[in-house]
Every structure is written in C-alpha cells, then in structure tokens.
Legacy VTK file of the C-alpha trace (Angstrom):
# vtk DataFile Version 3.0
C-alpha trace
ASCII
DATASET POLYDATA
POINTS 337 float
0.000 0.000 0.000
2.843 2.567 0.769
4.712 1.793 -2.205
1.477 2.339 -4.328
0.797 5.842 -2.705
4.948 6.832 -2.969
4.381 6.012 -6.798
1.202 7.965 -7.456
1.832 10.982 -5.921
5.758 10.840 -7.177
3.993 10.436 -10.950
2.058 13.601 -10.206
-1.016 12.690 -12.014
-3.153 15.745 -13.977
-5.118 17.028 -10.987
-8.896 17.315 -11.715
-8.279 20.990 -13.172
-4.545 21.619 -14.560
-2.989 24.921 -13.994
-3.829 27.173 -17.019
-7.011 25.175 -17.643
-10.796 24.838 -16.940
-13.109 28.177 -16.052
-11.601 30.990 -13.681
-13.641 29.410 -10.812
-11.775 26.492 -10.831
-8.373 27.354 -11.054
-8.806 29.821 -8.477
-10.439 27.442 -6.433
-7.403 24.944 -7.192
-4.518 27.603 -6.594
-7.074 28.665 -3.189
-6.344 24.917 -1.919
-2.374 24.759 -3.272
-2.252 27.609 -1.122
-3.801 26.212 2.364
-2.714 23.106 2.216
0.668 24.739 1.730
0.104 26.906 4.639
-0.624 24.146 6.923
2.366 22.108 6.326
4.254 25.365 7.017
1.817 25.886 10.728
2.361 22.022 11.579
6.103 22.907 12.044
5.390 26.271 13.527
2.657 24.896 16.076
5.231 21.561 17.255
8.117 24.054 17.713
6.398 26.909 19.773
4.652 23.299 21.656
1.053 24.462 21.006
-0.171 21.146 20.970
-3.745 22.732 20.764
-3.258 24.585 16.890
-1.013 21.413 16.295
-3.889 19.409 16.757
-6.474 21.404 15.119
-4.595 21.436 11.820
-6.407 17.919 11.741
-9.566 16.401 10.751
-11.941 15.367 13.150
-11.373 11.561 12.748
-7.837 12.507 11.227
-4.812 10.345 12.197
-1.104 10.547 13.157
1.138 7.693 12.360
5.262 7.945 13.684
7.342 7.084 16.085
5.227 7.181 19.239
2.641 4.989 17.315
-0.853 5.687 15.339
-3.255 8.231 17.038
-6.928 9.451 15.862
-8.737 12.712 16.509
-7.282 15.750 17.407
-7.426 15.254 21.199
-5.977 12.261 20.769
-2.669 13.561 18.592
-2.409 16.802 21.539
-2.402 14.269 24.464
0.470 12.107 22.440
2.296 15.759 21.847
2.080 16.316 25.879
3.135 12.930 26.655
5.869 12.374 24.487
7.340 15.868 24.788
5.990 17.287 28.414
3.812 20.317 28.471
5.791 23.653 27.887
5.914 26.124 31.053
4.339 30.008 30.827
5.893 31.712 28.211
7.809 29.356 26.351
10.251 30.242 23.702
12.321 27.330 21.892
15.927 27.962 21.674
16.623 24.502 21.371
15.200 23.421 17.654
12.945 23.748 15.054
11.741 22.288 11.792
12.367 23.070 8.228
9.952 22.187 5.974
10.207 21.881 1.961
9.532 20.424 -1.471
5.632 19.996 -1.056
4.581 17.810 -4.028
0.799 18.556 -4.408
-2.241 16.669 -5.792
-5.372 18.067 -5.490
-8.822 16.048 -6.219
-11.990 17.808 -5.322
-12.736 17.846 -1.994
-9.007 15.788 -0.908
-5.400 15.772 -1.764
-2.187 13.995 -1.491
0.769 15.288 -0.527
4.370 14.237 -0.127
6.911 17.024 1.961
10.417 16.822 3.312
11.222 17.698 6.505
14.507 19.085 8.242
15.272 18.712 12.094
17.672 20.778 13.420
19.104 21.472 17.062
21.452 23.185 19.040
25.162 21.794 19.174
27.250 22.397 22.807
29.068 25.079 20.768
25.623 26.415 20.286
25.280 26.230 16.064
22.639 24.242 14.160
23.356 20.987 14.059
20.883 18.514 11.453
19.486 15.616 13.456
17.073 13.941 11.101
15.973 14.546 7.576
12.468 12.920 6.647
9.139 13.064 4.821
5.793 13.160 5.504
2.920 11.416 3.391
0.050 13.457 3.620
-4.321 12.672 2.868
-6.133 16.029 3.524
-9.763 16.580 3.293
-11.688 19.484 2.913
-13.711 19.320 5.977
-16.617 22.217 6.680
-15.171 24.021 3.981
-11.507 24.459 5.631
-8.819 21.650 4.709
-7.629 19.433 7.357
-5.086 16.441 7.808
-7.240 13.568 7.020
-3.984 10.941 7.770
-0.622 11.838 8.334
2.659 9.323 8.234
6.070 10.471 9.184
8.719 8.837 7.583
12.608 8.796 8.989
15.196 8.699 6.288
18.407 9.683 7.594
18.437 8.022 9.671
15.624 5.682 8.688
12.781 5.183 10.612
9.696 3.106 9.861
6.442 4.439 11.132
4.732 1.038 11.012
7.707 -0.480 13.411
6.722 -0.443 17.046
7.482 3.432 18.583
11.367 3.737 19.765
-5.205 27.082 10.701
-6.606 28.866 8.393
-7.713 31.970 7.343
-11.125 33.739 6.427
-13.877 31.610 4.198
-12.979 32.808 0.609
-16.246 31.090 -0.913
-18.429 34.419 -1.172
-15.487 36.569 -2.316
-15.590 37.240 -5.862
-12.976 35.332 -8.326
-10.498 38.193 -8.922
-10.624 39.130 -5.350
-9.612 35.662 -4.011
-6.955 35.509 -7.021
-5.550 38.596 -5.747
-5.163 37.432 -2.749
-3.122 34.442 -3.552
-1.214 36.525 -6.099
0.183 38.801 -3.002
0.944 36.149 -0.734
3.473 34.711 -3.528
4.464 38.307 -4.180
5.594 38.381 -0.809
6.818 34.847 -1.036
9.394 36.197 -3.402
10.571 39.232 -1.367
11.463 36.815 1.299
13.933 34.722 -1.289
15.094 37.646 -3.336
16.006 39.323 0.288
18.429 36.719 0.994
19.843 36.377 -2.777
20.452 40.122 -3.202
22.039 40.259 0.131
24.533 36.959 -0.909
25.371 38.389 -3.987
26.337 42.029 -1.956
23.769 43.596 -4.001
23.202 46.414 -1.759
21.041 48.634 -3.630
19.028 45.676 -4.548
18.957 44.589 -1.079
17.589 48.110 0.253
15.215 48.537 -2.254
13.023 45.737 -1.252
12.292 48.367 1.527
10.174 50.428 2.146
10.756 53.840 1.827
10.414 54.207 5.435
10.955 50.823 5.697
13.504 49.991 9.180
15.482 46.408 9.666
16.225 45.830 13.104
18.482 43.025 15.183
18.119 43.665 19.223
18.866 47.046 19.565
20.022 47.977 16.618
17.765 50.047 14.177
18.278 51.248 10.695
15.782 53.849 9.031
15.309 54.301 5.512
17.292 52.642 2.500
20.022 54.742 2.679
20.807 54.014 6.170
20.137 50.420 5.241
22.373 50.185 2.896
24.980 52.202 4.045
25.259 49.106 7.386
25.958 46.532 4.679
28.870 48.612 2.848
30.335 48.805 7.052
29.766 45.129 7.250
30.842 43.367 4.184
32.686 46.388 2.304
32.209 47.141 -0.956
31.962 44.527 -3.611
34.684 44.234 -6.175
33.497 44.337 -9.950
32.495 40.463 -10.722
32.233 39.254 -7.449
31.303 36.030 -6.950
30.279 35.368 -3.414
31.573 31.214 -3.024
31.934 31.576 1.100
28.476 31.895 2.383
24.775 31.821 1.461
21.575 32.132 3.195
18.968 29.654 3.111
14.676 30.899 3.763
12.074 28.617 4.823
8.830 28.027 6.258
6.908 30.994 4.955
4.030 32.300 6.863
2.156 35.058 5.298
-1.092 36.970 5.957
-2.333 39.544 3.671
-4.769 42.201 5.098
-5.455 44.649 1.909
-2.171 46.279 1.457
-0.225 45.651 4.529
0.558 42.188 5.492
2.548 40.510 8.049
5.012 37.460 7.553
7.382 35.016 8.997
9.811 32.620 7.579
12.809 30.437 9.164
16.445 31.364 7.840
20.110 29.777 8.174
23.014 31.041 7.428
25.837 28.762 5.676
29.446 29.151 5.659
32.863 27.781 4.093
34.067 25.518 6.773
38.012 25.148 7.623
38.368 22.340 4.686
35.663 24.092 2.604
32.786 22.097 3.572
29.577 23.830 4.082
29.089 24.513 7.420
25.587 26.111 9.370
26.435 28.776 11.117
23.496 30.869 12.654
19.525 30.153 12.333
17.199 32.264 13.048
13.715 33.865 12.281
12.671 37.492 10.621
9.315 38.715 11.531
8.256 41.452 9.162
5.536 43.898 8.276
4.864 44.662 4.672
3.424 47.485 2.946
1.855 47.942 -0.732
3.819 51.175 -2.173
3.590 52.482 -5.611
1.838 48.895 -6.498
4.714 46.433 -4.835
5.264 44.923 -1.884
7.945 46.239 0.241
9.077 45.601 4.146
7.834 47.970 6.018
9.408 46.619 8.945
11.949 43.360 9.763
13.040 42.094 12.991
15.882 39.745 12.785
16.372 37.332 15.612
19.118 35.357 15.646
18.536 32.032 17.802
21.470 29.316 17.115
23.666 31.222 18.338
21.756 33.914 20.103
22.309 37.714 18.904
24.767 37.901 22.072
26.659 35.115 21.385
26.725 35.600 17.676
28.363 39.048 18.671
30.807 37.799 20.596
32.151 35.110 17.694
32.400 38.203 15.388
35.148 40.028 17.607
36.770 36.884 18.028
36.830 36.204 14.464
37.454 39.968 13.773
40.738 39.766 16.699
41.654 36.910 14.602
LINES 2 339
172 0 1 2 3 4 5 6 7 8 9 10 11 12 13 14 15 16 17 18 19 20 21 22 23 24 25 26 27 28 29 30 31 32 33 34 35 36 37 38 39 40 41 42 43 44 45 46 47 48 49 50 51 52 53 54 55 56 57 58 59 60 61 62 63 64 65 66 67 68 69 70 71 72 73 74 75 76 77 78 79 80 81 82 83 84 85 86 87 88 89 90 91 92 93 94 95 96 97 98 99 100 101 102 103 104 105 106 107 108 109 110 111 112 113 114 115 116 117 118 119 120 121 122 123 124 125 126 127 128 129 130 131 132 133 134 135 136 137 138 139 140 141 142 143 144 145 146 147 148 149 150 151 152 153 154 155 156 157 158 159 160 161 162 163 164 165 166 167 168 169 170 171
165 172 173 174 175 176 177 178 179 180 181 182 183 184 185 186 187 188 189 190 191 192 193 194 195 196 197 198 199 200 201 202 203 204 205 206 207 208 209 210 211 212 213 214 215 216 217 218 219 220 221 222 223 224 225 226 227 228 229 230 231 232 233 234 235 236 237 238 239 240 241 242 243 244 245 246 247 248 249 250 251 252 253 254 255 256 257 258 259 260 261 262 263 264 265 266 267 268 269 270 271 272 273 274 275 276 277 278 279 280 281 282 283 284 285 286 287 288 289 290 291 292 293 294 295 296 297 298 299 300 301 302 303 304 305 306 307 308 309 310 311 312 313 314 315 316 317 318 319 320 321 322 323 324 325 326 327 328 329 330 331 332 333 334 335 336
C-alpha cells in the first residue's frame, strides 16, 4: 500500500483541473487549496516548535490520524495528548531555543474535496558550541480533506530517512472563508501572498550576492530592519550598514563563502499591509571548505503595498542558534583573529 501511494503521488497525475485550464472558478479554487494546504504544512512545524499542541492538533480532521514514532493516534485530542506525553507540556511563556523544523519540497495533488501530498522535513538542534546541528531529515505522506469548507489532515505518516525510521515499526489554521469573495478578489489574494513569497527569497539572494542597492530597495521607503537594539531607518541608512559590514563589492564578485537559506513561509495579507514570517540559516565555508551552518534564526516582518509592490515595512531579525549575544561575541573573536 505505501509503495502504491509513494508512486502515485511521485507520478504527479493531472489534478482534476490543470494549472492554465478549466473556467476561472476552478483554477482559483485549485490555486485557493495549493495555497492552504501549503500553509498548513508550514503551521504544523510552527505549532510543534512553539509546543502548542492545541493549533497542532487542530490542523487535523476530526477523525484525522497521526502515524510515527510514538505509534498511530486518531482525533485531534488524541494527537495533543500524544504531543504532551511524548514531549511534556511547555511552562508560561515558552520560547524554543533549542530546535525547530524546516519544511520543503511539497509535491501537491489536489482532487476535489481531498489531496495527497508528499513534503520533506529538516530537524535541526542546538550543538554544545551552540550552532545548528541537522538531526534527522524525513518526509511526511500526507491525505487532507476538505472538511466544513476548511482543509484538514485527514492521515498523516512520518517517515525517517536519515536516519531511517519506519512508522509502522513499534514506537522507539486557516484563514477567512474565501467562498463568497468574488474570483479576482480571491486571485488577488493568492497573487500577493506569492508576491511576498518572493521578497522573502530575493532578500536573501540580493544580500549573498552584496547587491546592496538591490537589497535596500526591497524596503520600504520608510521601511527599518532591526536586530536587538540595533535600528536602521530608511534605505540609505540600510544600505549604508551593509557597505560597514561586508565592504564594498569588487566588480564580478562572486560570493563562493556563504549563502543564506529561507524557509517556512508564513504570510497573511490584510489589503495592502501584510505581516510574515519565515525560518532562515546562514551557511558558511568551513576550515576544509565544507559547508558549514552557522546561525539560524527567524525574521518577523511587516509589509506594505507602495507604488503597487510589496515592500518591508518593517523586519526584525532574531538570531537564535547562536543567540544575537553570542553571535556578537564570535564576530570580535573572528574579527581579533
């Protein structure tokens, strides 16, 4: 049976409307549901890292199941009691500094009212010298079913790969109702969430490549990016911290020591300002040139519409793996170096 779901969804059989085809109604009703179901692998992660095992469990369908490690559990109360018991309930005002997810590569299938999915997931956690360190890499095979109009996990199975883990081995939310929207209101809607989508890549590419006018100009023009206590207003000002960080870029470069990677985009659009958040880790040339993580951490942001694009209005950068203090302090080491 699992080798029979792996293959269909890895042929990616013509969904019931193909992009570019059938009447506007579908295929904004099909890109609608790309886009939730894509939102709630994103919140799974989100929901078992901040260990709210209540939105963890209501990303699933009533009868909805979890199959893993800790065994096969039905119903959401079910999956939040196995959260609590395998994990421990968090105390007041938890913040994890310890790990987090990465999800990627959702492969999508979408048939009326249900879907199949296939995802890869990314486990990371804090080393003793406090830098991400990978712990498992995995997938997740996914049934969701549109249940009183919202999609929900109808049966999840997480699958270890490295290293490999079989789930069938003994254990060792959503947004407003879009249906009475009109069509190119709900398309616009997904149109600025991918908008805003590619902001948060381009941010990180612009900023590898030590394209600093490119970088800035993703900002607002009152846009700010902050880290702790440190504020910078305006584009210029922007801008002018990268030139005292990195210097400026000799003609050609070629940046081959470090790039950043984004991940786990969370975006809500509310007319034109929106608000986002997305997971990102920084790799480095190692000693013998291997690539080596160096920081992770997570941007909150604010965006604005201005002169018909999207633009940060406002970014918060917190470092976590290392923390912005102890991030600091490996800079003037390096730097006395």
């Amino acid at each position: 049976m699992h080798h029979r779901f792996v293959f269909a969804v890895a042929l990616m059989a013509l969904p019931s409307v193909a992009l570019g085809q059938g009447t506007l109604e579908q295929r904004v009703e099909r890109m609608e549901a790309e886009s939730d179901i894509r939102r709630i692998l994103v919140e799974y992660g989100a929901y078992l890292d901040a260990r709210d095992y209540a939105g963890y469990a209501g990303l699933f369908a009533a009868d909805g199941e979890w199959i893993g490690g800790f065994g096969k559990f039905t119903g959401p109360e079910a999956i939040r009691k196995m959260l609590e018991d395998g994990l421990g309930k968090p105390e007041p005002g938890f913040v994890n500094k310890a790990n987090f997810h990465m999800l990627t590569n959702p492969l999508i299938e979408i048939d009326g009212n249900r879907a199949r999915v296939i995802s890869k997931y990314l486990f990371w956690s804090r080393s003793p010298d406090d830098r991400p360190t990978p712990l498992m890499a995995g997938r997740y095979e996914d049934e969701f079913v549109r249940e009183n109009g919202k999609w929900k996990i109808a049966r999840r199975t997480t699958w270890g790969e490295i290293p490999f883990s079989d789930p069938n081995e003994p254990p060792s939310a959503q947004g407003p109702n879009l249906a009475v929207r009109s069509n190119d209101a709900r398309l616009r809607a997904v149109e600025d969430q991918l908008a805003i989508q590619r902001v948060l890549v381009e941010y990180s590419a612009r900023l590898d490549a030590r394209d600093f006018d490119g970088y800035a100009a993703l900002f607002a023009r009152q846009g700010t990016w902050q880290n702790g206590n440190t504020v910078r207003r305006g584009r210029e000002e922007i801008k002018a911290m990268l030139v005292g960080l990195f210097g400026a870029p000799a003609p050609g470069f070629v940046n081959r020591e470090d790039y950043h990677l984004v991940s786990n985009p969370q975006v809500d659009v509310d007319g034109d300002h929106a608000t986002a958040r997305s997971r990102h880790l920084l790799i480095m040339r190692g000693n013998d040139g291997e690539p080596t993580p160096e920081l992770a951490g997570l941007y909150e942001d604010e965006f604005i519409r201005e002169d018909g694009q999207w633009k940060i209005l406002r970014r918060i950068d917190n470092p976590i793996m290392p923390t912005r203090e102890e991030w600091l302090k490996e800079m003037e080491a390096r730097r006395a170096r």
